[in-house]
N, C-alpha and C positions, 0 to 999 in steps of 0.2 A: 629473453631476447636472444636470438641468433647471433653469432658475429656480430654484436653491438649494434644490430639494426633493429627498430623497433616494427613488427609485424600487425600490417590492421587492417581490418574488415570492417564495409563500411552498408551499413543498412541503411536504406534512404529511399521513400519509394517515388523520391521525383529525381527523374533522372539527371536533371541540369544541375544540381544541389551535389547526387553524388558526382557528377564529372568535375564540378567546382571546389570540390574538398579534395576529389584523389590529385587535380593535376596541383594544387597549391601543396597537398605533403610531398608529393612525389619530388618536386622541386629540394626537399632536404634532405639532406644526403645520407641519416641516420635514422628515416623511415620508409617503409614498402607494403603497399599497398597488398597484400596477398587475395582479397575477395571482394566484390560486393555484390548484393542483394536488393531485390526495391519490396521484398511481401516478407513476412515471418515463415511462411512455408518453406520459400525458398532459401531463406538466412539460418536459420539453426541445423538445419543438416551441412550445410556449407561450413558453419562455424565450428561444429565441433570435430569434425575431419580436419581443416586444417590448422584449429588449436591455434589463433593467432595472440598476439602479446594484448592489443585491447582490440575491443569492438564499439567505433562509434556508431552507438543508436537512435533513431530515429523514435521520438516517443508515442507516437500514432503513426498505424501503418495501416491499408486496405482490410488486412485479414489479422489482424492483432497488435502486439503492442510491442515498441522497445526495451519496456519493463519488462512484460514475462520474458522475452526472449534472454535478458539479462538472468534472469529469475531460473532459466533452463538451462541455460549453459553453464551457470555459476554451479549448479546443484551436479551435473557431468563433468566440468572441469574448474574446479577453485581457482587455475592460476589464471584462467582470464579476465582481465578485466574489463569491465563497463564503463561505456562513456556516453550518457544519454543526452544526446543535442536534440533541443526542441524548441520549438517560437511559443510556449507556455507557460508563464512563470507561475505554476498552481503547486500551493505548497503542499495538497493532497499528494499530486503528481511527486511529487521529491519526495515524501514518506513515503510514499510505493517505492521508489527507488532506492531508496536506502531499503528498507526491507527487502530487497530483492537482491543485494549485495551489489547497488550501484556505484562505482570507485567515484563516478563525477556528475555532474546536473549542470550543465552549461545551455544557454539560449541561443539561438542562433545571429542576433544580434552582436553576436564573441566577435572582437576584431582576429584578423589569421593569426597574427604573433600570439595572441594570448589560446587560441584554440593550439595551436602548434605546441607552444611551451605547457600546457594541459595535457595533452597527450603525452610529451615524455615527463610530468611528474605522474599521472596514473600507470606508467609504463613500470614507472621506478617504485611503485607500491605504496604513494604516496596517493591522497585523493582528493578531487575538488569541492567539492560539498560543506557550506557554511559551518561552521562547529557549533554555533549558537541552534540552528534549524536541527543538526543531527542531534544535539542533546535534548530537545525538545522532542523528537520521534523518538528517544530511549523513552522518557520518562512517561510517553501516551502508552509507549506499548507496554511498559511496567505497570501504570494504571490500570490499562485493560484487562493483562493477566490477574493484575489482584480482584479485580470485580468478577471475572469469568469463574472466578473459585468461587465468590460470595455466590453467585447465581446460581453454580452447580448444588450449591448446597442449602439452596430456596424449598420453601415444603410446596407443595401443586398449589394451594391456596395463592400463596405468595408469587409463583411464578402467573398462574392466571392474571392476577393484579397487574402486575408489571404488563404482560402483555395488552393487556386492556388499557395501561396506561398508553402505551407506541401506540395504540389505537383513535385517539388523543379525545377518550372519556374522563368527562367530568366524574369526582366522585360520588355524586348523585347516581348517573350515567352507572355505575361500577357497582352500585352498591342496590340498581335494580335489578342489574344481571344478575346476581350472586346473590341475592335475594339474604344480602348485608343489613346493618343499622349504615345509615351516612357516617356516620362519627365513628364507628369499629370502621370502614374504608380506611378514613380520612389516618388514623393513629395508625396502620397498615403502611398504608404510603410514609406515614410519615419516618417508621422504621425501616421499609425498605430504600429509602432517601438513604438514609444512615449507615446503610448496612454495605449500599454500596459506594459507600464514599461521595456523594454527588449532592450538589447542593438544589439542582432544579426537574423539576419532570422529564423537561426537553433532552436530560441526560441519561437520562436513566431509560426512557424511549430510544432513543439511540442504542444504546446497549442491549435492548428486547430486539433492535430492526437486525444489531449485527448476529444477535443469535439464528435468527429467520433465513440471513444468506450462508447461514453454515460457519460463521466463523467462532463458532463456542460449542462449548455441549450444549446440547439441543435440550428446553423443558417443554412440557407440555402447555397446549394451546387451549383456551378457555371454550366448550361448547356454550352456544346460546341455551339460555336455561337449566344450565347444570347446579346442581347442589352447589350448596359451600361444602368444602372442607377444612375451612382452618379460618386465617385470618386476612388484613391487607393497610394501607396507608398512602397519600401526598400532601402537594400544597396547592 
Protein backbone atom coordinates (compact mmCIF):
# COMPACT_ATOMS: atom_id res chain seq x y z
CA UNK A 1 0.00 0.00 0.00
CA UNK A 2 0.98 3.62 -0.86
CA UNK A 3 0.80 6.25 1.75
CA UNK A 4 -1.65 4.08 3.69
CA UNK A 5 -4.02 3.95 0.84
CA UNK A 6 -5.21 0.83 -0.41
CA UNK A 7 -4.97 0.51 -4.36
CA UNK A 8 -7.68 -1.54 -6.61
CA UNK A 9 -8.70 -2.67 -9.75
CA UNK A 10 -11.91 -3.60 -10.41
CA UNK A 11 -12.84 -6.34 -13.09
CA UNK A 12 -16.54 -6.43 -13.82
CA UNK A 13 -17.96 -6.83 -17.10
CA UNK A 14 -21.38 -5.17 -16.26
CA UNK A 15 -20.63 -1.79 -16.11
CA UNK A 16 -23.38 -0.63 -13.49
CA UNK A 17 -21.88 -3.11 -10.88
CA UNK A 18 -18.38 -1.63 -11.51
CA UNK A 19 -19.78 2.09 -11.26
CA UNK A 20 -21.66 0.81 -8.00
CA UNK A 21 -18.41 -0.69 -6.32
CA UNK A 22 -15.98 2.19 -7.44
CA UNK A 23 -18.27 5.12 -6.27
CA UNK A 24 -19.15 3.18 -2.76
CA UNK A 25 -15.04 2.61 -2.15
CA UNK A 26 -14.21 5.78 -3.40
CA UNK A 27 -16.38 7.20 -0.71
CA UNK A 28 -13.46 5.91 1.90
CA UNK A 29 -10.92 7.81 2.43
CA UNK A 30 -8.23 4.86 2.69
CA UNK A 31 -9.11 3.32 -0.72
CA UNK A 32 -8.37 4.42 -4.61
CA UNK A 33 -9.74 3.06 -7.11
CA UNK A 34 -6.60 2.89 -9.67
CA UNK A 35 -8.29 0.83 -12.77
CA UNK A 36 -10.94 -1.03 -14.08
CA UNK A 37 -11.89 -3.46 -16.80
CA UNK A 38 -15.13 -5.32 -17.98
CA UNK A 39 -13.08 -8.49 -20.30
CA UNK A 40 -9.89 -10.49 -19.17
CA UNK A 41 -8.19 -9.05 -22.13
CA UNK A 42 -8.52 -5.91 -21.22
CA UNK A 43 -7.78 -6.40 -17.17
CA UNK A 44 -4.43 -8.44 -16.94
CA UNK A 45 -2.36 -6.10 -19.11
CA UNK A 46 -3.95 -3.25 -17.00
CA UNK A 47 -3.17 -5.10 -13.77
CA UNK A 48 -0.02 -5.90 -13.97
CA UNK A 49 1.28 -2.31 -15.22
CA UNK A 50 -0.13 -0.76 -12.53
CA UNK A 51 0.56 -3.49 -9.60
CA UNK A 52 -2.38 -2.42 -7.54
CA UNK A 53 -2.64 -3.58 -3.63
CA UNK A 54 -5.94 -6.09 -4.46
CA UNK A 55 -7.99 -6.84 -7.63
CA UNK A 56 -11.73 -7.30 -7.09
CA UNK A 57 -12.72 -9.96 -9.56
CA UNK A 58 -15.41 -10.82 -11.26
CA UNK A 59 -15.65 -14.79 -11.59
CA UNK A 60 -17.27 -15.00 -15.11
CA UNK A 61 -16.32 -12.64 -17.54
CA UNK A 62 -17.25 -12.51 -21.61
CA UNK A 63 -13.74 -13.86 -22.61
CA UNK A 64 -12.61 -15.82 -19.46
CA UNK A 65 -12.42 -15.79 -16.03
CA UNK A 66 -11.66 -13.92 -12.64
CA UNK A 67 -9.83 -17.08 -11.64
CA UNK A 68 -7.32 -17.40 -14.23
CA UNK A 69 -6.90 -13.72 -14.22
CA UNK A 70 -6.13 -14.23 -10.52
CA UNK A 71 -4.09 -17.18 -11.54
CA UNK A 72 -1.89 -14.80 -13.99
CA UNK A 73 -1.24 -12.08 -12.07
CA UNK A 74 -0.44 -13.91 -9.00
CA UNK A 75 2.16 -16.02 -10.94
CA UNK A 76 3.89 -12.06 -12.42
CA UNK A 77 3.36 -10.52 -9.31
CA UNK A 78 2.85 -12.39 -5.73
CA UNK A 79 2.05 -9.18 -3.96
CA UNK A 80 -1.30 -8.76 -5.40
CA UNK A 81 -4.06 -9.86 -4.13
CA UNK A 82 -7.34 -11.50 -5.18
CA UNK A 83 -10.60 -10.80 -4.38
CA UNK A 84 -13.19 -12.73 -6.40
CA UNK A 85 -16.86 -11.40 -6.20
CA UNK A 86 -19.25 -13.45 -7.74
CA UNK A 87 -23.30 -14.23 -7.46
CA UNK A 88 -22.15 -18.18 -7.40
CA UNK A 89 -21.72 -19.95 -4.50
CA UNK A 90 -19.96 -23.34 -6.36
CA UNK A 91 -17.68 -24.81 -4.17
CA UNK A 92 -15.72 -26.06 -7.45
CA UNK A 93 -15.54 -22.42 -8.19
CA UNK A 94 -13.70 -21.54 -4.58
CA UNK A 95 -11.16 -24.59 -5.22
CA UNK A 96 -10.23 -23.07 -8.37
CA UNK A 97 -9.80 -19.96 -6.42
CA UNK A 98 -7.80 -20.93 -3.88
CA UNK A 99 -5.63 -22.92 -6.27
CA UNK A 100 -5.03 -19.93 -8.08
CA UNK A 101 -3.82 -18.11 -5.06
CA UNK A 102 -7.24 -16.31 -4.35
CA UNK A 103 -6.87 -14.00 -0.86
CA UNK A 104 -11.15 -13.93 -0.86
CA UNK A 105 -14.39 -15.62 -2.47
CA UNK A 106 -17.18 -13.35 -1.41
CA UNK A 107 -20.90 -13.23 -3.26
CA UNK A 108 -22.18 -10.39 -4.37
CA UNK A 109 -25.08 -10.54 -2.01
CA UNK A 110 -21.86 -9.06 0.70
CA UNK A 111 -23.65 -6.18 2.38
CA UNK A 112 -20.87 -2.73 1.44
CA UNK A 113 -19.51 -2.52 5.08
CA UNK A 114 -18.61 -6.10 4.95
CA UNK A 115 -17.36 -6.02 1.13
CA UNK A 116 -15.39 -2.65 2.28
CA UNK A 117 -13.90 -4.26 5.63
CA UNK A 118 -12.88 -7.54 3.19
CA UNK A 119 -10.93 -5.47 1.13
CA UNK A 120 -8.74 -3.91 3.68
CA UNK A 121 -8.22 -7.37 5.51
CA UNK A 122 -7.01 -8.98 1.92
CA UNK A 123 -5.09 -5.67 1.70
CA UNK A 124 -3.50 -6.43 4.99
CA UNK A 125 -2.43 -10.01 3.87
CA UNK A 126 -5.06 -11.50 5.78
CA UNK A 127 -7.85 -13.62 3.66
CA UNK A 128 -11.51 -14.20 3.36
CA UNK A 129 -12.08 -17.72 2.48
CA UNK A 130 -13.65 -20.26 5.00
CA UNK A 131 -10.91 -22.39 6.77
CA UNK A 132 -13.10 -25.43 7.05
CA UNK A 133 -13.57 -25.12 2.75
CA UNK A 134 -9.67 -24.20 2.37
CA UNK A 135 -8.60 -27.32 4.29
CA UNK A 136 -10.77 -29.31 2.48
CA UNK A 137 -9.07 -28.03 -1.04
CA UNK A 138 -5.49 -28.95 0.74
CA UNK A 139 -6.54 -32.38 1.57
CA UNK A 140 -8.41 -33.00 -2.34
CA UNK A 141 -5.24 -31.81 -3.85
CA UNK A 142 -2.91 -33.86 -1.49
CA UNK A 143 -5.27 -36.87 -2.50
CA UNK A 144 -4.98 -36.24 -6.01
CA UNK A 145 -1.20 -35.93 -5.91
CA UNK A 146 -0.99 -39.22 -4.15
CA UNK A 147 -3.06 -41.10 -6.77
CA UNK A 148 -1.45 -39.09 -9.79
CA UNK A 149 1.85 -41.10 -8.49
CA UNK A 150 -0.12 -44.46 -8.15
CA UNK A 151 -1.41 -43.98 -11.87
CA UNK A 152 2.11 -42.93 -13.07
CA UNK A 153 3.13 -45.95 -11.99
CA UNK A 154 0.10 -48.23 -13.57
CA UNK A 155 1.58 -51.20 -16.05
CA UNK A 156 -0.60 -50.49 -19.81
CA UNK A 157 -2.76 -53.23 -18.74
CA UNK A 158 -3.88 -51.45 -15.71
CA UNK A 159 -3.95 -48.15 -17.15
CA UNK A 160 -6.33 -49.52 -20.28
CA UNK A 161 -8.62 -50.88 -17.45
CA UNK A 162 -8.96 -47.87 -15.65
CA UNK A 163 -9.72 -45.97 -18.65
CA UNK A 164 -12.38 -48.37 -19.85
CA UNK A 165 -13.46 -48.04 -16.53
CA UNK A 166 -14.21 -43.58 -17.11
CA UNK A 167 -15.82 -45.31 -20.04
CA UNK A 168 -18.46 -46.58 -17.72
CA UNK A 169 -17.86 -50.50 -18.95
CA UNK A 170 -19.18 -53.11 -17.08
CA UNK A 171 -16.68 -55.80 -16.24
CA UNK A 172 -18.06 -58.07 -18.55
CA UNK A 173 -17.92 -55.04 -21.10
CA UNK A 174 -13.90 -54.85 -20.13
CA UNK A 175 -13.07 -58.15 -20.19
CA UNK A 176 -14.56 -58.66 -23.94
CA UNK A 177 -12.36 -55.89 -25.02
CA UNK A 178 -9.28 -57.38 -23.54
CA UNK A 179 -10.20 -60.59 -24.43
CA UNK A 180 -9.88 -61.06 -20.30
CA UNK A 181 -11.52 -63.99 -18.00
CA UNK A 182 -14.54 -61.75 -16.15
CA UNK A 183 -13.14 -62.73 -12.83
CA UNK A 184 -9.18 -61.76 -13.78
CA UNK A 185 -11.22 -58.12 -14.77
CA UNK A 186 -13.21 -58.02 -11.70
CA UNK A 187 -9.71 -58.88 -9.01
CA UNK A 188 -8.00 -56.09 -11.60
CA UNK A 189 -10.45 -53.45 -10.71
CA UNK A 190 -10.57 -54.60 -7.55
CA UNK A 191 -6.67 -53.78 -6.98
CA UNK A 192 -6.76 -50.86 -8.93
CA UNK A 193 -9.63 -49.55 -6.32
CA UNK A 194 -6.89 -50.24 -3.72
CA UNK A 195 -4.12 -48.93 -5.29
CA UNK A 196 -5.60 -45.88 -5.71
CA UNK A 197 -7.09 -45.21 -2.53
CA UNK A 198 -10.92 -44.94 -3.69
CA UNK A 199 -13.50 -46.78 -2.40
CA UNK A 200 -16.02 -46.67 -5.83
CA UNK A 201 -15.65 -46.86 -9.73
CA UNK A 202 -17.14 -43.35 -10.06
CA UNK A 203 -13.70 -42.35 -8.34
CA UNK A 204 -11.47 -43.79 -9.92
CA UNK A 205 -13.27 -42.75 -13.46
CA UNK A 206 -12.97 -39.36 -12.36
CA UNK A 207 -9.24 -39.60 -12.02
CA UNK A 208 -8.88 -41.44 -15.70
CA UNK A 209 -11.36 -38.14 -17.01
CA UNK A 210 -8.68 -35.79 -15.12
CA UNK A 211 -5.91 -37.47 -16.73
CA UNK A 212 -7.68 -37.03 -20.27
CA UNK A 213 -7.88 -32.98 -19.77
CA UNK A 214 -4.03 -32.89 -19.16
CA UNK A 215 -3.96 -32.62 -15.54
CA UNK A 216 -1.61 -35.77 -14.75
CA UNK A 217 0.83 -37.69 -16.54
CA UNK A 218 -0.74 -38.82 -19.43
CA UNK A 219 -1.06 -43.29 -19.77
CA UNK A 220 -1.93 -44.70 -22.61
CA UNK A 221 -5.47 -45.26 -24.03
CA UNK A 222 -7.06 -48.75 -24.75
CA UNK A 223 -7.41 -49.57 -28.72
CA UNK A 224 -10.51 -51.68 -29.59
CA UNK A 225 -9.33 -55.06 -29.98
CA UNK A 226 -5.95 -54.84 -28.60
CA UNK A 227 -4.20 -57.85 -26.84
CA UNK A 228 -3.95 -57.99 -23.22
CA UNK A 229 -0.84 -57.27 -21.56
CA UNK A 230 -1.10 -57.84 -18.10
CA UNK A 231 -3.94 -57.60 -15.78
CA UNK A 232 -7.22 -55.48 -14.25
CA UNK A 233 -10.15 -55.20 -11.48
CA UNK A 234 -13.65 -53.28 -9.84
CA UNK A 235 -16.86 -53.55 -8.24
Amino acid sequence: MREGRIRVFLVDDHEIVRRGVRAMLEAEGDIEIVGEAGTAQDALPAILVLAPDVCVLDAQLPDGSGIEICRQMRASNSEIRGLILTSFDDEDAITEAILAGAAGYVLKQIESNSLISGIRLVASGHTLIDPVIAARVVQQVQFHRRAFDVLAELTPQQSKILFLIAEGMTNRQIAERLFLAEKTVKNHVTGLLARLGVQHRTQAAVLAHKLRDGNAPRLPLPRRGEAPLGAGHPR
